[in-house]
C-alpha positions as CSV (number, residue, x, y, z in Angstrom):
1,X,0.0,0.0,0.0
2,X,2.0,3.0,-1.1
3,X,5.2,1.3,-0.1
4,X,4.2,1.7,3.0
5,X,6.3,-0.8,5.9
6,X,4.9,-2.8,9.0
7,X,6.1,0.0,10.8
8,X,4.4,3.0,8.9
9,X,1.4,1.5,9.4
10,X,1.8,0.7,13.3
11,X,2.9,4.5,13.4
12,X,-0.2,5.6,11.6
13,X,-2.8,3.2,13.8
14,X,-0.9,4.3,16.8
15,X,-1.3,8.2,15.7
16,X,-5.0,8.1,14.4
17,X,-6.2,5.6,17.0
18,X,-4.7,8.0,20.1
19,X,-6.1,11.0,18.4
20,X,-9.8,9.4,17.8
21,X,-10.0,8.1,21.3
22,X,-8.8,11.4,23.2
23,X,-10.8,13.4,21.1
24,X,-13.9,11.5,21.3
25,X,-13.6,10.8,25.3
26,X,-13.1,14.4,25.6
27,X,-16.7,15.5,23.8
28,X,-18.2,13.1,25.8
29,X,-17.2,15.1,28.8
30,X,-17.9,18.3,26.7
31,X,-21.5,17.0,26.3
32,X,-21.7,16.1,29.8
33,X,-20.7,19.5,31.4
34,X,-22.9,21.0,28.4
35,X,-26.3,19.3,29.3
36,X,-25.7,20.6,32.8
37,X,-25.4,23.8,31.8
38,X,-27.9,24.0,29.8
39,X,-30.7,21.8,31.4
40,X,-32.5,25.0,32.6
41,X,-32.9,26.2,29.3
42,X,-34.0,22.7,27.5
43,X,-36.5,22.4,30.9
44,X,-38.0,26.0,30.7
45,X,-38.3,26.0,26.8
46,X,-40.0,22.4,26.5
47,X,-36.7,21.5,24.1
48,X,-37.6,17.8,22.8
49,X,-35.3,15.2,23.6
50,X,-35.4,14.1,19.8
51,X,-34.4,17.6,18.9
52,X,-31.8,18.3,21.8
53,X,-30.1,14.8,20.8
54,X,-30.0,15.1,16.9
55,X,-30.5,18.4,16.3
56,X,-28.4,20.4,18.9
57,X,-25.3,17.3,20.1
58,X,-25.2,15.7,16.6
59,X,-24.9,18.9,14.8
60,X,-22.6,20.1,17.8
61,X,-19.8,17.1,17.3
62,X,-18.5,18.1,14.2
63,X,-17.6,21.5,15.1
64,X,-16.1,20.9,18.4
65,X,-13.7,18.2,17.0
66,X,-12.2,20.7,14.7
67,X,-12.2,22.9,17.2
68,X,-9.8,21.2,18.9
69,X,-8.1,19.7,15.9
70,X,-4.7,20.7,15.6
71,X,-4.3,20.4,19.4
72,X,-5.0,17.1,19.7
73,X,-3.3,16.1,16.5
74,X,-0.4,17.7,18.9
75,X,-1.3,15.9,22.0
76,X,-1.5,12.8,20.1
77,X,1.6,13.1,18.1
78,X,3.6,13.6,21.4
79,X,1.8,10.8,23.8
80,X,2.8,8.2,21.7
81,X,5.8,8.7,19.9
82,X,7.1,10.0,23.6
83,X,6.1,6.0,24.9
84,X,8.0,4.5,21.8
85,X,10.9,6.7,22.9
86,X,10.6,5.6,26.2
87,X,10.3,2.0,25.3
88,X,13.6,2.3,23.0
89,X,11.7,1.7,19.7
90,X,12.9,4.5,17.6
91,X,16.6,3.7,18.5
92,X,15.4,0.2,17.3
93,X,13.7,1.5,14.1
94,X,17.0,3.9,13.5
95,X,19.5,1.3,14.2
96,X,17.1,-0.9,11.7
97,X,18.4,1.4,9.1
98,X,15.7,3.4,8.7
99,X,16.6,7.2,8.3
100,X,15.3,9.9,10.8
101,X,13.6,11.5,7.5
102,X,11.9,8.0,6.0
103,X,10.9,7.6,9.9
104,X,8.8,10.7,9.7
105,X,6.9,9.4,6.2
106,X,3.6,8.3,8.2
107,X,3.5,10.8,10.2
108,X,3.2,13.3,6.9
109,X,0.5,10.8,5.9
110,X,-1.2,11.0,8.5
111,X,-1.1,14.9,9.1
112,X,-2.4,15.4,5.4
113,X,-5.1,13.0,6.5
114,X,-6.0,15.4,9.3
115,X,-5.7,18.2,7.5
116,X,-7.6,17.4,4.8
117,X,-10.2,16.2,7.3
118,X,-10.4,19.4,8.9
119,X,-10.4,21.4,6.0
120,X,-13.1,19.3,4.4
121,X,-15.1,19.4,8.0
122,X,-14.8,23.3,8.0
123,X,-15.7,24.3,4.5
124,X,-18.2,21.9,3.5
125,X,-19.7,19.7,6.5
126,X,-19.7,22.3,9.4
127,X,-21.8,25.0,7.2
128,X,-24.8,22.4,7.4
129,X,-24.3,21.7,10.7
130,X,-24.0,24.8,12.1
131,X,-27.4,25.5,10.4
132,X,-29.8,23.3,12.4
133,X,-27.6,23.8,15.3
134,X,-28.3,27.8,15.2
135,X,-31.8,27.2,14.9
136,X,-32.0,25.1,17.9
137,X,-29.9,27.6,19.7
138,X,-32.5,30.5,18.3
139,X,-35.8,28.6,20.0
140,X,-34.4,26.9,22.8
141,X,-31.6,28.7,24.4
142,X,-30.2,31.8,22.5
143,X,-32.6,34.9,22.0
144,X,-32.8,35.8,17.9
145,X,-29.9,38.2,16.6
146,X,-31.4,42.0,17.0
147,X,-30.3,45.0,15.5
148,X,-30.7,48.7,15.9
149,X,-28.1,49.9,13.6
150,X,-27.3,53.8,12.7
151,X,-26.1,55.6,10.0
152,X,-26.3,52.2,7.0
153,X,-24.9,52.9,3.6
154,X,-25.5,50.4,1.1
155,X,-24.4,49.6,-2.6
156,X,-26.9,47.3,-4.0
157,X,-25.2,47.8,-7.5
158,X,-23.0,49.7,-9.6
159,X,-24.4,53.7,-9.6
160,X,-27.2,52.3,-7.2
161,X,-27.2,53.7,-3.5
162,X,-29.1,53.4,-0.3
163,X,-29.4,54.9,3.2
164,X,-30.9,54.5,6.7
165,X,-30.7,56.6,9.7
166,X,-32.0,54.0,11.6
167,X,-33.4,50.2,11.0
168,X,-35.0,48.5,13.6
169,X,-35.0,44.6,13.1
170,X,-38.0,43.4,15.2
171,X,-39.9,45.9,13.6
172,X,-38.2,45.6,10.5
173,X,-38.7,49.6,10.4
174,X,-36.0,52.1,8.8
175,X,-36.2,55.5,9.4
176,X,-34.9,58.2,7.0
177,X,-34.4,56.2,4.1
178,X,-33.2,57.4,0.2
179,X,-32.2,55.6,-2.6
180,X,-30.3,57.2,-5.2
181,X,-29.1,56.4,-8.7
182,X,-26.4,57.5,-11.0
183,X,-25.3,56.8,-14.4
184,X,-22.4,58.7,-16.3
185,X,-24.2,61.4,-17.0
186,X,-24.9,62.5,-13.2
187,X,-27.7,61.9,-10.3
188,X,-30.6,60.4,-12.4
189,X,-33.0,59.2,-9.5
190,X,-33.4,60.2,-5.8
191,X,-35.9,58.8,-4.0
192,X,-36.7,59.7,-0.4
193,X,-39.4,58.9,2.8
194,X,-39.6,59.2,6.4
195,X,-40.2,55.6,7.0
196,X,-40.3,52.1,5.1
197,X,-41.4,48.9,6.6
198,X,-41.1,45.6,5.5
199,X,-44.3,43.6,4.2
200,X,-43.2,39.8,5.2
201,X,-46.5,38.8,3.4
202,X,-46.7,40.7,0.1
203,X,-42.5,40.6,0.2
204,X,-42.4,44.3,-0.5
205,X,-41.7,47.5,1.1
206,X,-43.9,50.0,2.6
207,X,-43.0,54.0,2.0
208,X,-44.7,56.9,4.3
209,X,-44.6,60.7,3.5
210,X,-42.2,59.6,0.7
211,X,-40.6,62.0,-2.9
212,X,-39.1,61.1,-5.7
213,X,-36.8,63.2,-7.9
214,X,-36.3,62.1,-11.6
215,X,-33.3,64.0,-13.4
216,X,-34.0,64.3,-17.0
217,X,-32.3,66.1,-20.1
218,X,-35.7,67.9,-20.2
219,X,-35.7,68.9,-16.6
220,X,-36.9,67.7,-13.5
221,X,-40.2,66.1,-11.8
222,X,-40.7,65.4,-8.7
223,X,-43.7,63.0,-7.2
224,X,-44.9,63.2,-3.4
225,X,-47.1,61.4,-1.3
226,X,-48.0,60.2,2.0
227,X,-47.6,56.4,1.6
228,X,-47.3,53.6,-1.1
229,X,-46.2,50.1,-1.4
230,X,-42.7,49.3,-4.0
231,X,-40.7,46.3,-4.6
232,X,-36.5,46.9,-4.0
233,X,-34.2,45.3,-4.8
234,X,-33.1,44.5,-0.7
235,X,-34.8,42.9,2.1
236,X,-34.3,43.1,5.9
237,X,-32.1,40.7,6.1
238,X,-29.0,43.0,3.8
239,X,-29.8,45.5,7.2
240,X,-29.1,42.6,9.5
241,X,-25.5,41.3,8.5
242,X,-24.5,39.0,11.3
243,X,-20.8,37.7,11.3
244,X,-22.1,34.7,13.1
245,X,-23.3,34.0,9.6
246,X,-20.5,33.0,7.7
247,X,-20.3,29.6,10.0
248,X,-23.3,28.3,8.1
249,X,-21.6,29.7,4.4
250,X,-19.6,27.0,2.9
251,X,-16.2,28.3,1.1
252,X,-18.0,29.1,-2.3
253,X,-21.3,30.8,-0.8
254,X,-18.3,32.5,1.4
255,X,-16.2,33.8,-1.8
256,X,-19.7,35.0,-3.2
257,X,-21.0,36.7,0.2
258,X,-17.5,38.8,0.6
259,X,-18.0,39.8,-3.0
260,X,-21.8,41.2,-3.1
261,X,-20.6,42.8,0.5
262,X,-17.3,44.6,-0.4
263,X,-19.5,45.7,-3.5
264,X,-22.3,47.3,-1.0
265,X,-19.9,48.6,1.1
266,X,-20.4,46.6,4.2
267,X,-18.0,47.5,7.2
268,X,-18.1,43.7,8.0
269,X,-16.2,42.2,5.2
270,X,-12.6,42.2,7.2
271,X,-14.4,39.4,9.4
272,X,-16.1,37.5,6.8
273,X,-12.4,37.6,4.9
274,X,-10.8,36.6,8.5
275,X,-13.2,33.2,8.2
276,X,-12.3,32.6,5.2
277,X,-8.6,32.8,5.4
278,X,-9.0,30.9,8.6
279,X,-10.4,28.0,6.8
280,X,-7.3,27.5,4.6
281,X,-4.9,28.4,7.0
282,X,-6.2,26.4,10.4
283,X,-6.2,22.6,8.7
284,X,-2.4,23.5,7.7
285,X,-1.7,23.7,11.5
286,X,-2.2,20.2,12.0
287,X,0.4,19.5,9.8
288,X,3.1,21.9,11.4
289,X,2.5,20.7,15.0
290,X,2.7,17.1,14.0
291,X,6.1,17.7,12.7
292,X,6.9,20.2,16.1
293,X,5.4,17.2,18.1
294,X,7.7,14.1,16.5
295,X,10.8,16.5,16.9
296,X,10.1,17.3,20.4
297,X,9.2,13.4,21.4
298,X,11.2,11.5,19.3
299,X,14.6,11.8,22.0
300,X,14.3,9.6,25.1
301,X,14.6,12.6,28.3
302,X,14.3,12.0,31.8
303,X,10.6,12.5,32.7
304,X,9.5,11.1,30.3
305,X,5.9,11.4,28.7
306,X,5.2,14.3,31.4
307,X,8.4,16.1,30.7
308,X,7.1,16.1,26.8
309,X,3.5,16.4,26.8
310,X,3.9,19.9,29.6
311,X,6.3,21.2,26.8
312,X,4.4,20.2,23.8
313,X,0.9,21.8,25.2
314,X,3.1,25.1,26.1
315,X,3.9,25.4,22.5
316,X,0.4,24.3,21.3
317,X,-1.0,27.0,23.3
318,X,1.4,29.7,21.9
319,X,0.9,28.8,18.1
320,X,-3.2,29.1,19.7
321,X,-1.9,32.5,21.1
322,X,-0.6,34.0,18.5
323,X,-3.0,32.8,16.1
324,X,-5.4,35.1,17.9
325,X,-3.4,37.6,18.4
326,X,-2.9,38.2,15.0
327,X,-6.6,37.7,14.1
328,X,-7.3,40.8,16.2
329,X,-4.3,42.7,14.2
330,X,-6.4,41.9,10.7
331,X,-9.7,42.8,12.9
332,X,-9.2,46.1,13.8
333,X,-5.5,46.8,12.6
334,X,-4.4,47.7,9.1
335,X,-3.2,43.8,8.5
336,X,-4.4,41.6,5.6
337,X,-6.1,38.6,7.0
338,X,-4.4,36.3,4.7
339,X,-1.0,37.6,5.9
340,X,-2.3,37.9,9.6
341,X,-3.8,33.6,9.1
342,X,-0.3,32.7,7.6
343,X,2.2,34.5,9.7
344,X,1.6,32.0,13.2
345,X,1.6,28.4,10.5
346,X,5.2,30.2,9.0
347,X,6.9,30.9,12.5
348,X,6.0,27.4,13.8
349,X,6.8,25.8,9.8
350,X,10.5,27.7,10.9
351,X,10.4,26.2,14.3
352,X,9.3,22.7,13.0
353,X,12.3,23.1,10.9
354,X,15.3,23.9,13.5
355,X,13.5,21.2,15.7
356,X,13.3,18.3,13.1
357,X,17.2,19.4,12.2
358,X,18.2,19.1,16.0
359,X,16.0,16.0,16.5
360,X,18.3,12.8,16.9
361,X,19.1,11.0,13.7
């Protein structure tokens, strides 16, 4: 299989199999100290324990175990390769004839495996997911996203603009609205009213003590009245942009959100790019720390497994560190997220690097 050896596939069982099980014995705790948290809230809502079960913890599963991915591909890399140190194996496999380097082949198979898991999990499995697991949240525990936002500029499209003073989202209520619409030649439409609200049934927009202005070559003519009913080309959900949003986008619908939002303007597209970069850049960790991991447990120290796995889960929880850290620089600092994602996976690529070279051959 691949030219794969005995021992690459003991390495690989070893490394999946102690990854799978810690993983999965830690959501079980997760989901324990979960129910009891939120037992109250399943109780005083009248959550159904068909829906709780397979709707809320299934849905939930996914998305924690990435989560937690690239730390327990680190925890598991270390726990066991730090026993076959201790139990002289890899002086056995290197005194075998087997290079350091050919040594570390299944442990690149199986972080590729992990990372492609992840990446797969994140851009294409978790969306869904996350979808019936925020609607659970919505009706039995969470109260619905709100919005009372000030000031909104819009592009809907090219020459095409829009403004609220004010939208309220349980009302679905702006206040001070006016469209406006160019063309090369100039302002050729500017329509204003002191209130629109959203029809939910006829899907259309309600205008009160509204005017419109049309510019023509022949002059101008203006219409007035106190309320009518128009179709637009927005609803009240483009008023409501929540970032929590883009966990239920997969990477395409992601790509096409940004787009249509850095094209209206939206001050939210630095976050919406900082998920997507995060999906590409966060699978590629579990590759880096598998290699930190074997350099740091391959060499037989006093202390063993302790001595390795307190070191290890410092630098886990650095590379964790710094990868938020620089998610807040792309946030609110002047940083490209894709630079911000890829600067904590090239530091610890460089320190994978010295370690590997250091690592007894």
């Amino acid at each position: 299989m691949l030219g794969l050896k005995k021992i690459d596939i003991y390495i690989i069982r070893k490394f999946l199999g102690t990854y799978f099980y810690s993983i999965l014995l830690l959501t079980v705790i997760i989901i324990i100290f979960d129910i009891s948290e939120k037992i109250d809230d399943f109780i005083e809502k009248d959550a159904p324990l068909k829906a709780i079960i397979f709707q809320y913890y299934f849905n939930f599963i996914p998305y924690f175990v990435n989560m937690f991915s690239s730390l327990f591909t680190f925890i598991a890399v270390v726990y066991f390769t730090s026993r076959m140190a201790s139990n002289t194996e890899i002086v056995a496999i290197l005194n075998a004839g087997i290079s350091f380097w050919r040594f570390l082949l299944p442990y690149l198979i199986s972080g590729i495996f992990l990372s492609v898991l992840s990446f797969g999990l994140m851009n294409y499995v978790i969306p869904y997911t996350n979808r019936d697991l925020r609607a659970f949240e919505k009706r039995y525990i969470k109260n619905p996203f709100k919005s009372n936002e000030m000031n909104m500029h819009m592009q809907l499209e090219p020459g095409t603009y829009v403004y609220l003073e004010n939208f309220n989202s349980t009302a679905k209520i702006g206040y001070r609205f006016s469209l406006e619409k160019f063309d090369s030649t100039g302002l050729k439409l500017k329509l204003k009213a002191e209130s629109i609200t959203w029809d939910s049934i006829q899907n259309r927009w309600k205008m009160t003590n509204y005017m419109i202005r049309r510019f023509r070559p022949q002059g101008e003519t203006i219409y007035q009245g106190k309320e009518t009913d128009t179709v637009m080309a927005f609803t009240p959900a483009d008023f409501m942009v929540d970032i929590e949003n883009a966990k239920t986008m997969t990477y395409n619908q992601l790509n096409k959100f940004i787009t249509q939002e850095e094209m209206r303007g939206s001050t939210l597209t630095g976050q919406f790019s900082l998920e997507k970069y995060k999906r590409l850049t966060f699978p590629f960790a579990n590759l880096v720390l598998t290699f930190i991991g074997v350099a740091l447990s391959s060499r037989k120290v006093r202390g063993g497994i302790g001595m390795h796995l307190g070191l290890g889960i410092g630098i886990a929880f650095t590379f964790i560190l710094l990868l938020q850290i620089s998610s807040v620089f792309a946030i609110f600092g002047n940083l490209p997220a894709w630079i911000a994602l890829w600067i904590p996976n090239i530091i610890y690529s460089i320190v994978a690097i010295i370690l590997l070279r250091l690592a007894p051959k």
